[in-house]
N, CA, C and O of each residue as an XYZ file, in Angstrom:
756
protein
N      32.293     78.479      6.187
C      32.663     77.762      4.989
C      31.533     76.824      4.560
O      30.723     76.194      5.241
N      31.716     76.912      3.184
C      30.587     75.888      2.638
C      31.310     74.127      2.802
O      32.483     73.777      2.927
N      30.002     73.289      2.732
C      29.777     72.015      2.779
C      30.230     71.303      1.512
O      30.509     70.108      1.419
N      30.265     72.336      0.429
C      30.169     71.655     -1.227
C      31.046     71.540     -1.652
O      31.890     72.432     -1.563
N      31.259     70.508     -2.255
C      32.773     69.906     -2.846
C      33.022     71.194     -3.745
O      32.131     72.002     -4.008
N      34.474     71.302     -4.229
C      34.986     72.372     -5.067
C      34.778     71.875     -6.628
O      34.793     70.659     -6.823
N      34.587     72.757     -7.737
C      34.400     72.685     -8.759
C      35.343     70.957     -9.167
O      34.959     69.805     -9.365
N      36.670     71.637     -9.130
C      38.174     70.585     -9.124
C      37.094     68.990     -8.722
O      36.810     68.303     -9.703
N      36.646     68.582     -7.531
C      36.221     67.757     -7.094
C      34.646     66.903     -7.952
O      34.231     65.753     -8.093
N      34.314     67.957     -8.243
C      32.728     67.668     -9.262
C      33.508     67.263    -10.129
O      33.749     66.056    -10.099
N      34.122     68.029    -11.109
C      34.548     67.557    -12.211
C      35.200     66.049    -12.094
O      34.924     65.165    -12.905
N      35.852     65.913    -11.288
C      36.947     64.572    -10.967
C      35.664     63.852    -10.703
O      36.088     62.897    -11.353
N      34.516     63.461    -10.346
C      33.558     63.140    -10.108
C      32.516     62.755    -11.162
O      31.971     61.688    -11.447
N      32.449     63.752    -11.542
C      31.717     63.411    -13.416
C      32.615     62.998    -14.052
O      32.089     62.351    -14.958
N      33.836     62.955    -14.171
C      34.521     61.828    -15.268
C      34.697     60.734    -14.848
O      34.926     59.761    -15.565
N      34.580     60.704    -12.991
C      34.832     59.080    -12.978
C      32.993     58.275    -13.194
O      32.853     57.058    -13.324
N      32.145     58.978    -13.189
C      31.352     58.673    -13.810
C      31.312     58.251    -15.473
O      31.021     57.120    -15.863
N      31.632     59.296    -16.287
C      31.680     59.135    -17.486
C      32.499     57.879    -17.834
O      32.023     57.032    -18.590
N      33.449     57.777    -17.415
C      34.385     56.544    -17.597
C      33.587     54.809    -17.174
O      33.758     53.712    -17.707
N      32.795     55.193    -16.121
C      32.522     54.616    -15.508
C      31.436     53.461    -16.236
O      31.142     52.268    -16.163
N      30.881     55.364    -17.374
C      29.549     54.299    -18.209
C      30.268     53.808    -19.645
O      29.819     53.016    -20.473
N      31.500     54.524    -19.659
C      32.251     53.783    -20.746
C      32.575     52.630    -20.925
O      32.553     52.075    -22.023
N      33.019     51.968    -19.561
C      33.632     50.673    -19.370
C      31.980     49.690    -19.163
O      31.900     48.498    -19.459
N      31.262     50.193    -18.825
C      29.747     49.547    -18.907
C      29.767     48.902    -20.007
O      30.007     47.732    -20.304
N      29.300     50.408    -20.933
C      29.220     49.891    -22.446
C      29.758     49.025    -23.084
O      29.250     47.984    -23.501
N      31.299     49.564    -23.256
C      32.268     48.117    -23.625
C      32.183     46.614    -23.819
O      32.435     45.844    -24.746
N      31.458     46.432    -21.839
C      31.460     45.511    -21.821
C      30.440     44.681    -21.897
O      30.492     43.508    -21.524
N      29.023     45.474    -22.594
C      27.932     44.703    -22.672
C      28.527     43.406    -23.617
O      29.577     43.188    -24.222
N      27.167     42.628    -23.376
C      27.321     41.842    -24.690
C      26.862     42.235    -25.920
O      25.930     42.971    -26.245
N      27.790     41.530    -26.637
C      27.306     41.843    -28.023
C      26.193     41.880    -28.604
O      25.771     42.532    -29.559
N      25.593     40.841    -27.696
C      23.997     40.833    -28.127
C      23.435     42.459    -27.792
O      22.793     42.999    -28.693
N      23.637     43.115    -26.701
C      23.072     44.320    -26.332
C      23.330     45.355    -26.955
O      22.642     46.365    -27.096
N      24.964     44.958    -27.577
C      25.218     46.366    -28.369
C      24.657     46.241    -29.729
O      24.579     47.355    -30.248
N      24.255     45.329    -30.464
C      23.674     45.343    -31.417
C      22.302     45.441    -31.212
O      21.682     45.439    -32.275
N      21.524     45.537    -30.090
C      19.820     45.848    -30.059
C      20.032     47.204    -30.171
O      19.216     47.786    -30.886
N      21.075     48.011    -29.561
C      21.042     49.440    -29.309
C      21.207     50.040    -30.642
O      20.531     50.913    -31.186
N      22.477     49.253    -31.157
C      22.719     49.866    -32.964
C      21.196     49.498    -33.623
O      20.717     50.465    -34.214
N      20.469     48.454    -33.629
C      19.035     48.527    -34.134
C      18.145     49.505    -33.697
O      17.514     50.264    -34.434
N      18.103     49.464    -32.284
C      17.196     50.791    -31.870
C      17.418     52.160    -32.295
O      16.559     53.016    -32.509
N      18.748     52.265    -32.397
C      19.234     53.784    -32.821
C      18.952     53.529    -34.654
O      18.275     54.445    -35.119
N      19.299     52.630    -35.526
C      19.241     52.613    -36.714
C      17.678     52.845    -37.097
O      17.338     53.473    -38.099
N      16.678     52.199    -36.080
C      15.343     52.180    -36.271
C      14.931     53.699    -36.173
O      14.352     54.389    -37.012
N      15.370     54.014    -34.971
C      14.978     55.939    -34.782
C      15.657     56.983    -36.296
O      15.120     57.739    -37.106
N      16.563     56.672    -36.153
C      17.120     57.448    -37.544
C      16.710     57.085    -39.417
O      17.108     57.621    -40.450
N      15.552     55.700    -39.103
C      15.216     55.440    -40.791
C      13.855     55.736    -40.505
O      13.178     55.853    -41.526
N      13.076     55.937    -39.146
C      12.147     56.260    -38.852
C      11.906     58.125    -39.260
O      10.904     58.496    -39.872
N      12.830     58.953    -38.867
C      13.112     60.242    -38.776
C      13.042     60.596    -40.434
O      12.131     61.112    -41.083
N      14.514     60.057    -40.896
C      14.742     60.213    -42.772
C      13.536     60.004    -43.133
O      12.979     60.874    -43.803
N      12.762     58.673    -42.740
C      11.361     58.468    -44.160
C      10.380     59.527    -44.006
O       9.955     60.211    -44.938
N      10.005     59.643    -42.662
C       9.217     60.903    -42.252
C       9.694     62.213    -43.307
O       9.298     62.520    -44.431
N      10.755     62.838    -42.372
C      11.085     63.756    -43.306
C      11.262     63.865    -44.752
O      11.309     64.906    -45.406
N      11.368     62.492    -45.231
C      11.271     62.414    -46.990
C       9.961     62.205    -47.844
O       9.628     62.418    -49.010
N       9.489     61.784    -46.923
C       7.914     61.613    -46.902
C       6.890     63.093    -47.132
O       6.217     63.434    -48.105
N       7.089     63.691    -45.930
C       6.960     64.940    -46.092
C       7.609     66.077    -46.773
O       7.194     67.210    -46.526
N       8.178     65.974    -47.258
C       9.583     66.753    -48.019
C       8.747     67.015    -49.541
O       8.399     68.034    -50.138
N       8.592     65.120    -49.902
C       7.912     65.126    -51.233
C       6.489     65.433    -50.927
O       5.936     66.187    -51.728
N       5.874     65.049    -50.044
C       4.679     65.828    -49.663
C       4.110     67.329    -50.244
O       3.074     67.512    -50.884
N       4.976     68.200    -49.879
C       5.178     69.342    -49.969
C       6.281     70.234    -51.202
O       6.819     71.335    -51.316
N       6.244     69.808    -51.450
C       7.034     69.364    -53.063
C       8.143     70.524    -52.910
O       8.280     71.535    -53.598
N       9.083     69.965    -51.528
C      10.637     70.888    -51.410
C      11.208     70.439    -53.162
O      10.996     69.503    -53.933
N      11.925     71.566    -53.182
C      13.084     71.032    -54.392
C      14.104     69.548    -54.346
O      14.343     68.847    -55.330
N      14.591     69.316    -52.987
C      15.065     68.741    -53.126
C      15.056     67.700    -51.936
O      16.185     67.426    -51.531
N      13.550     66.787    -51.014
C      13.493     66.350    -50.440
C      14.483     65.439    -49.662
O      14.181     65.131    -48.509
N      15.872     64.895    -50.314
C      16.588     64.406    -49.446
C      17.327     65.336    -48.464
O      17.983     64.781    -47.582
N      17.307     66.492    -48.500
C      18.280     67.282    -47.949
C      17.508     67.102    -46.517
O      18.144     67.234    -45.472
N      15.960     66.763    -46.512
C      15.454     66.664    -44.931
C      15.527     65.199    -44.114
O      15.368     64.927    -42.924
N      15.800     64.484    -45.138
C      16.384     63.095    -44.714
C      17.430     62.660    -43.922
O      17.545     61.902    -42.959
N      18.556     63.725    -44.957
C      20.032     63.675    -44.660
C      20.017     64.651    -42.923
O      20.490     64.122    -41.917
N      19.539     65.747    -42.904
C      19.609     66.376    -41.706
C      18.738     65.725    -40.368
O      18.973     65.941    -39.179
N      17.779     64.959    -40.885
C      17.200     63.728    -39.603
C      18.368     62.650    -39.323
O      18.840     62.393    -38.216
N      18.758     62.039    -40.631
C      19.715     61.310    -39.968
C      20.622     62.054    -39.307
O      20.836     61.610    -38.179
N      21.277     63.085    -39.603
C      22.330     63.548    -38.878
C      22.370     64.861    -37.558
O      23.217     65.645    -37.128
N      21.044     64.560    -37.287
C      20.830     65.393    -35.970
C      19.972     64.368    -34.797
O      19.641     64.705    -33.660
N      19.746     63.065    -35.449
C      19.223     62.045    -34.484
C      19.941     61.418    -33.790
O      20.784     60.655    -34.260
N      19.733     61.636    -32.289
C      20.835     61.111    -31.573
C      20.054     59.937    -30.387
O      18.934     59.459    -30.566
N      20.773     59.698    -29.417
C      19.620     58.387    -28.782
C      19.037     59.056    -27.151
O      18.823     58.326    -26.183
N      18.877     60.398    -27.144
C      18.194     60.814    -26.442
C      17.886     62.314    -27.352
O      18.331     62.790    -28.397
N      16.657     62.832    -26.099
C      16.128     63.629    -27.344
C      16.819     65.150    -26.865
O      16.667     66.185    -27.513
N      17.450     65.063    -25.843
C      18.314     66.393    -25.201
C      19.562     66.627    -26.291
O      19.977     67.691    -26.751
N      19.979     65.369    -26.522
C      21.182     65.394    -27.613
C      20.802     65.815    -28.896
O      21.500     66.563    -29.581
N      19.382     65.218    -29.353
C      18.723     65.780    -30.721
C      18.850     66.932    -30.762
O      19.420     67.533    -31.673
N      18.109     67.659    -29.340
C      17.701     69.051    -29.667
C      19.131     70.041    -29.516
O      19.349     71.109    -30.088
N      19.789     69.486    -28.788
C      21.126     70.315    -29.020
C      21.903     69.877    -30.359
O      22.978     70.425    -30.605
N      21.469     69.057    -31.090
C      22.461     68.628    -32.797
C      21.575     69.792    -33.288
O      22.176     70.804    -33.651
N      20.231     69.786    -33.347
C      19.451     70.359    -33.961
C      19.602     71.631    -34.038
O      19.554     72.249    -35.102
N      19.831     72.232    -32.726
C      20.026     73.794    -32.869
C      21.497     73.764    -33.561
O      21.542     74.415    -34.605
N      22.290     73.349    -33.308
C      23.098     73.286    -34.122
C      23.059     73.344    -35.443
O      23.595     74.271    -36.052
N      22.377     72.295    -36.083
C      21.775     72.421    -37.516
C      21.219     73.604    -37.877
O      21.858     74.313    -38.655
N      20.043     74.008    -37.430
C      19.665     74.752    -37.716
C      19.820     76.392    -37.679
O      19.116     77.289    -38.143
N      21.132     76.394    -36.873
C      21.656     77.870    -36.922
C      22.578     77.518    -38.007
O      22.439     78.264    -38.977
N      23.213     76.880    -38.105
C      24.513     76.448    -39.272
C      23.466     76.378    -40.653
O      23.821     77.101    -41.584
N      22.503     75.756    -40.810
C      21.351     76.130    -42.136
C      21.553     78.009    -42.381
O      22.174     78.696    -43.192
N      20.630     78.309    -41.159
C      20.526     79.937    -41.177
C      21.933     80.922    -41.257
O      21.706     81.888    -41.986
N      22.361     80.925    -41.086
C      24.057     81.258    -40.878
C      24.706     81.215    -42.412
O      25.239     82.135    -43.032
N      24.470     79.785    -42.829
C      24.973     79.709    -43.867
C      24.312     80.198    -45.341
O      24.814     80.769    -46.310
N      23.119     79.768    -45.092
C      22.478     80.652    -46.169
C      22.295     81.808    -46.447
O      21.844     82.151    -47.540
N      22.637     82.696    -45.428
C      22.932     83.968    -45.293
C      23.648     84.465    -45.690
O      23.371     85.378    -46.468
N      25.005     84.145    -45.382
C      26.621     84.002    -45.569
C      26.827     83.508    -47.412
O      27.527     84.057    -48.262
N      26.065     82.482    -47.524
C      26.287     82.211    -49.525
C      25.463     83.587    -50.039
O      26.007     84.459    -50.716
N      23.708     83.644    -49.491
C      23.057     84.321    -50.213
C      23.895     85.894    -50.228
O      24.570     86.308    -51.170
N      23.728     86.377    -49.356
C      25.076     87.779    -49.372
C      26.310     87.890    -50.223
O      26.551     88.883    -50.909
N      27.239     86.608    -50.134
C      28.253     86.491    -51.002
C      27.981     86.546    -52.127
O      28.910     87.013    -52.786
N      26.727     86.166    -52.958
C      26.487     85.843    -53.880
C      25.932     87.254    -54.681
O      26.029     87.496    -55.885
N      25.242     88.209    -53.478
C      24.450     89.198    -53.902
C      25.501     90.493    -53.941
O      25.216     91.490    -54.604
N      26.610     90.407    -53.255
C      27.686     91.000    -53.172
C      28.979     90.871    -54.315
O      29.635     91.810    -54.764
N      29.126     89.440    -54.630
C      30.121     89.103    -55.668
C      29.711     88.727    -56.735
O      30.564     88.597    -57.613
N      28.651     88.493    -56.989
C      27.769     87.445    -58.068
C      28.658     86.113    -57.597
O      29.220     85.913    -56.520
N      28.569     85.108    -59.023
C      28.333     84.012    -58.801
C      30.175     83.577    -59.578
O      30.510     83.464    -60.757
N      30.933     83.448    -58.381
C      32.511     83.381    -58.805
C      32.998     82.393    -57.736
O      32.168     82.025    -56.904
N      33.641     82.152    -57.701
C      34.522     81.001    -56.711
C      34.964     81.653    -55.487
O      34.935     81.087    -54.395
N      35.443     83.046    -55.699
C      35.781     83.754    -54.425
C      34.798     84.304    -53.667
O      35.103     84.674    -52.534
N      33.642     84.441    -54.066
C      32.388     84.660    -53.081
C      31.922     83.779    -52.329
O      31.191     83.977    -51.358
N      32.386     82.565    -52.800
C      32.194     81.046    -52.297
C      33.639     80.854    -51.127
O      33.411     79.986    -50.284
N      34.558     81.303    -51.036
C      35.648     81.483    -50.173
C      35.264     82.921    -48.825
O      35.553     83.196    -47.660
N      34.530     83.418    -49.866
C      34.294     85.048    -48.448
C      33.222     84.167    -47.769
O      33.284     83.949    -46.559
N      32.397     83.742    -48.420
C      30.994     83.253    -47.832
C      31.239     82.218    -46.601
O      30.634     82.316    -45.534
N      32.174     81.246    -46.879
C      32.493     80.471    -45.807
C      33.016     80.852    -44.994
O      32.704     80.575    -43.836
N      34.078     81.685    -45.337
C      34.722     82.934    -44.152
C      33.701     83.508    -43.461
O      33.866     83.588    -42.244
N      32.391     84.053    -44.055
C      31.438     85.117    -42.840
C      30.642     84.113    -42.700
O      29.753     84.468    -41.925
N      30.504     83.167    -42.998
C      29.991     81.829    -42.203
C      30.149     81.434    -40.808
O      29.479     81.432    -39.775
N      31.469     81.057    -41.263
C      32.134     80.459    -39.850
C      32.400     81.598    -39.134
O      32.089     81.403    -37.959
N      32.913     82.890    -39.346
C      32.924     83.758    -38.451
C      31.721     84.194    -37.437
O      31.638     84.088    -36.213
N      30.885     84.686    -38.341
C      29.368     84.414    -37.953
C      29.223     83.899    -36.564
O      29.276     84.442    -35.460
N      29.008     82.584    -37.001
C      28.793     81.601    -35.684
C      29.860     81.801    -34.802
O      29.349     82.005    -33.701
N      31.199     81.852    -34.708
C      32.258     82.091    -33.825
C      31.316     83.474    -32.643
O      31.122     83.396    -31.429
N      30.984     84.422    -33.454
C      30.975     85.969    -33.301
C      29.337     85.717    -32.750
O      28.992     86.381    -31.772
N      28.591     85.006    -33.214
C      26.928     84.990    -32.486
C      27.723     83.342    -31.098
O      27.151     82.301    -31.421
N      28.335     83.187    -30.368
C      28.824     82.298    -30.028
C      28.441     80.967    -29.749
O      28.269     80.266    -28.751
N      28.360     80.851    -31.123
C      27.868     79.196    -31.164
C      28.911     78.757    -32.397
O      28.376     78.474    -33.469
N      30.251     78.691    -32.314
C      31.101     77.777    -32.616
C      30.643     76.224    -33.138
O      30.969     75.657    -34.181
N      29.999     75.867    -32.330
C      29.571     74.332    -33.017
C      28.741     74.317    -33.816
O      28.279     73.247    -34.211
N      28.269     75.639    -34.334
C      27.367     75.149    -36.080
C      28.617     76.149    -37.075
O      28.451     76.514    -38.238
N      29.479     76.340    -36.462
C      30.495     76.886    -37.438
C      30.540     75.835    -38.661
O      30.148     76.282    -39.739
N      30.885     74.760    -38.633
C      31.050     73.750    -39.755
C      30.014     73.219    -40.644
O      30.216     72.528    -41.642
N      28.770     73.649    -40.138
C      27.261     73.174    -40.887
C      27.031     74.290    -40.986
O      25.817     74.340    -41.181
N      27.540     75.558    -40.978
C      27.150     77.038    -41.688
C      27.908     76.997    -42.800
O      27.623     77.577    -43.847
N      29.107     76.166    -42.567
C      30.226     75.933    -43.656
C      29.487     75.648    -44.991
O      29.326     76.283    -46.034
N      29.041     74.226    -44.450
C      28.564     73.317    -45.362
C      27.339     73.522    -46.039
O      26.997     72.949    -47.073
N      26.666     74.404    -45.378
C      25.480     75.145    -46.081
C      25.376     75.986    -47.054
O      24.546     75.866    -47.955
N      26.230     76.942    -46.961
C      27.177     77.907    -47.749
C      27.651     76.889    -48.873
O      27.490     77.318    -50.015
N      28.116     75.824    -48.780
C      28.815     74.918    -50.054
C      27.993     74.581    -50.278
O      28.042     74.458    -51.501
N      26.685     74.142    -49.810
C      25.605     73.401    -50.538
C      25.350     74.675    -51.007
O      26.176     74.953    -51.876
N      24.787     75.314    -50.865
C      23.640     76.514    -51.899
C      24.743     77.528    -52.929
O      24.346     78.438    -53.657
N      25.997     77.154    -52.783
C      27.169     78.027    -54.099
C      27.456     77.130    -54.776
O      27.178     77.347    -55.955
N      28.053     75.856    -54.524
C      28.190     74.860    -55.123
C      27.603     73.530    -55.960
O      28.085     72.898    -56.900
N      26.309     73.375    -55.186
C      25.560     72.305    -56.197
C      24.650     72.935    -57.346
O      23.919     73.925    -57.337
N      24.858     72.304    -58.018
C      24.104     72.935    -59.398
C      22.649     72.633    -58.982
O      22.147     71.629    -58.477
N      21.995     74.139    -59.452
C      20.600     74.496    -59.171
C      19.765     75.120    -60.003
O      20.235     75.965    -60.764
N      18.666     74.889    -60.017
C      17.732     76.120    -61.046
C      17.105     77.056    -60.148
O      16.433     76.605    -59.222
N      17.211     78.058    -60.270
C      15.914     79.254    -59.910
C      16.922     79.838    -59.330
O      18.077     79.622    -59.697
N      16.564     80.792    -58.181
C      17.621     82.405    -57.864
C      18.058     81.440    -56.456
O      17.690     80.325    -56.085
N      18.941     82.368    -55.933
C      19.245     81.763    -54.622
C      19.090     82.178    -53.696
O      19.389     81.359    -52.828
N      18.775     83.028    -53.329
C      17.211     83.294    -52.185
C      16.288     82.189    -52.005
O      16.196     81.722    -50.870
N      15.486     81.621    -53.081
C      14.975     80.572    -53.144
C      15.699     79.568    -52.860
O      15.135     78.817    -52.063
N      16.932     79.167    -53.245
C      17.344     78.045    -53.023
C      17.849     77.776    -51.167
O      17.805     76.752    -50.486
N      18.359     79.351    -50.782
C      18.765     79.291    -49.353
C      17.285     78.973    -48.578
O      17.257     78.137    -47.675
N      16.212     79.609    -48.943
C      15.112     79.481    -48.032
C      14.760     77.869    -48.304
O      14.581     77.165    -47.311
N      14.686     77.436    -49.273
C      14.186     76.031    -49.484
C      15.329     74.813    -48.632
O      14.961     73.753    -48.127
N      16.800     75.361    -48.673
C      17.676     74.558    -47.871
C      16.658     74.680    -46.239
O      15.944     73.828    -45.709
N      17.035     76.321    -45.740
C      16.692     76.245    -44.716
C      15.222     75.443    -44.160
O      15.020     74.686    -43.210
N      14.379     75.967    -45.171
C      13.153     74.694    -44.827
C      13.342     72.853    -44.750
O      12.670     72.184    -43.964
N      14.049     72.428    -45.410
C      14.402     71.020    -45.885
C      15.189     70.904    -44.590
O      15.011     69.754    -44.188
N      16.014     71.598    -43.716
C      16.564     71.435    -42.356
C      15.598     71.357    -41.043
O      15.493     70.499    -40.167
N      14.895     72.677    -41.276
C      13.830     72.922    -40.249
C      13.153     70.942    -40.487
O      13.436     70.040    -39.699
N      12.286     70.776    -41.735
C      11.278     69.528    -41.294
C      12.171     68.487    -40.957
O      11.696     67.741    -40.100
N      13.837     68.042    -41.520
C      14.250     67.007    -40.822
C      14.352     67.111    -39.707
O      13.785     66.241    -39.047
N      15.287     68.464    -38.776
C      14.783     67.930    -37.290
C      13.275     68.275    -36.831
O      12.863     67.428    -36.038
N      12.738     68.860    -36.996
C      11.393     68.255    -36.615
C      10.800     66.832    -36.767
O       9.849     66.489    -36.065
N      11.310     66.072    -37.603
C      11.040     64.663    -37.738
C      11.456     63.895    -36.994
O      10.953     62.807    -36.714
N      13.118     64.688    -36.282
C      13.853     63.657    -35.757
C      13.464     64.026    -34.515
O      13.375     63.062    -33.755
N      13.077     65.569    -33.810
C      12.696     66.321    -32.622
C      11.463     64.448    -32.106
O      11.482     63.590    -31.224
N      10.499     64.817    -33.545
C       9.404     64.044    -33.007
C      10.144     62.346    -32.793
O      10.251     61.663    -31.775
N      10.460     62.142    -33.871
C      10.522     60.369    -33.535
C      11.403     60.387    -31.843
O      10.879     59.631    -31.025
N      12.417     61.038    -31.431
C      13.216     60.955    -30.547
C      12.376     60.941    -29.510
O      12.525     59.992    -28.740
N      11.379     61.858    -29.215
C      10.722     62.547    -28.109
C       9.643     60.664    -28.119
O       9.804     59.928    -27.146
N       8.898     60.312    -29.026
C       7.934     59.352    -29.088
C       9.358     58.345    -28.046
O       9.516     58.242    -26.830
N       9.896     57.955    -28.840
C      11.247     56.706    -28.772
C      11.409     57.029    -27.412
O      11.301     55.962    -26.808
N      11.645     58.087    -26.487
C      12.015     58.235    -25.335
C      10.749     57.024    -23.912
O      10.965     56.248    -22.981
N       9.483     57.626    -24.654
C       8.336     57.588    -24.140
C       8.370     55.694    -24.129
O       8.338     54.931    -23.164
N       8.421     55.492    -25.142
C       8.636     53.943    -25.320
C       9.789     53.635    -24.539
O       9.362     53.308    -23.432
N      10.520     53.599    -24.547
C      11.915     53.055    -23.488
C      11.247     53.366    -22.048
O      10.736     52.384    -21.511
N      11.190     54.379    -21.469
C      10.267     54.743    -20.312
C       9.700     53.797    -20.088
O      10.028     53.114    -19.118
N       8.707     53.451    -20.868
C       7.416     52.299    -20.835
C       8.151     51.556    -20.598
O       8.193     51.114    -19.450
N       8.761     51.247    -21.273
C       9.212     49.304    -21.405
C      10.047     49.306    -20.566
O      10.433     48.183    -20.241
N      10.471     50.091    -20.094
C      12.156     49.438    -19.096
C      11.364     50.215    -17.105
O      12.009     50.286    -16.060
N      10.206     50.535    -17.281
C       9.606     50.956    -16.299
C       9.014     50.129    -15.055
O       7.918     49.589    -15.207
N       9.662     50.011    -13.883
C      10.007     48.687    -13.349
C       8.662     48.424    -12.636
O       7.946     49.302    -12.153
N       8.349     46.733    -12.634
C       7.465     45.946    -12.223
C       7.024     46.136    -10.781
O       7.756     45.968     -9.805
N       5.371     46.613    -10.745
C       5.311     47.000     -9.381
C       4.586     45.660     -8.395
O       4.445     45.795     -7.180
């Protein structure tokens, strides 16, 4: 017989951990939880300007869309980024797929905009990544729904680009931000 605790036992083990850093948190002081909401607010206006910066740089159609996806794939480690990120960025690809098809299949009607979110979210269910089901959603509603000029091929590839540079903005600021905490909290020899 093996030495190693049973699955049942790990698990009971990692939540009394998890709990463990819950009640931490809680109970910092206020002073601490507000350096952290600054540090995290700093990483995420750091990420948006980048990516908006570069966005207009490169003259996307619609540079906030790489803003909006830095803020919302920046998380306060960069393991969490890169897992929001793939997330994002299959739910970008997924979805623009899913509108551009609907669109090339139904033309441009309200119910192609209902199938599209349907082989959206199915999509992702069926490639099994469930958690960009809802940002394949929303991708699909961005490129059927907001009023646009030019074809939508163009408009899906230009979404999907405007996703790609925000997390890359946020990939980078997170990965730098890590390096700094390291430093600074790296104990006195």
């Amino acid at each position: 017989m093996s030495d190693q605790p049973s699955l049942r036992d790990n698990l009971r083990q990692l939540f009394d951990v998890q709990q463990g850093m819950a009640f931490v948190y809680r109970h910092l002081p206020w002073t601490h939880r507000l350096m952290q909401g600054a540090w995290f607010a700093l990483l995420a206006t750091l990420a948006a300007s980048a990516s908006y910066g570069l966005g207009l740089l490169v003259h996307t159609q619609q540079a906030f869309w790489a803003a909006l996806t830095a803020i919302a794939v920046t998380q306060q480690t960069y393991l969490d980024t890169r897992s929001s990120s793939r997330d994002q960025i299959i739910g970008a690809l997924v979805g623009s797929l899913a509108g551009f098809g609907a669109v090339l299949l139904m033309g441009e009607q309200y119910t192609a905009y209902l199938v599209g979110i349907v082989a959206a979210i199915g999509a992702c269910w069926l490639l099994g990544v469930g958690s960009a089901a809802r940002l394949s959603a929303s991708t699909t509603t961005i490129i059927m729904l907001v009023p646009h000029t030019g074809s939508f091929w163009l408009i899906a590839l230009t979404r999907v680009g405007e996703v790609a540079l925000g997390i890359a903005c946020a990939l980078a600021v997170v990965a730098v931000a890590e390096r700094v905490q390291r430093w600074w909290v790296q104990p006195a020899e």
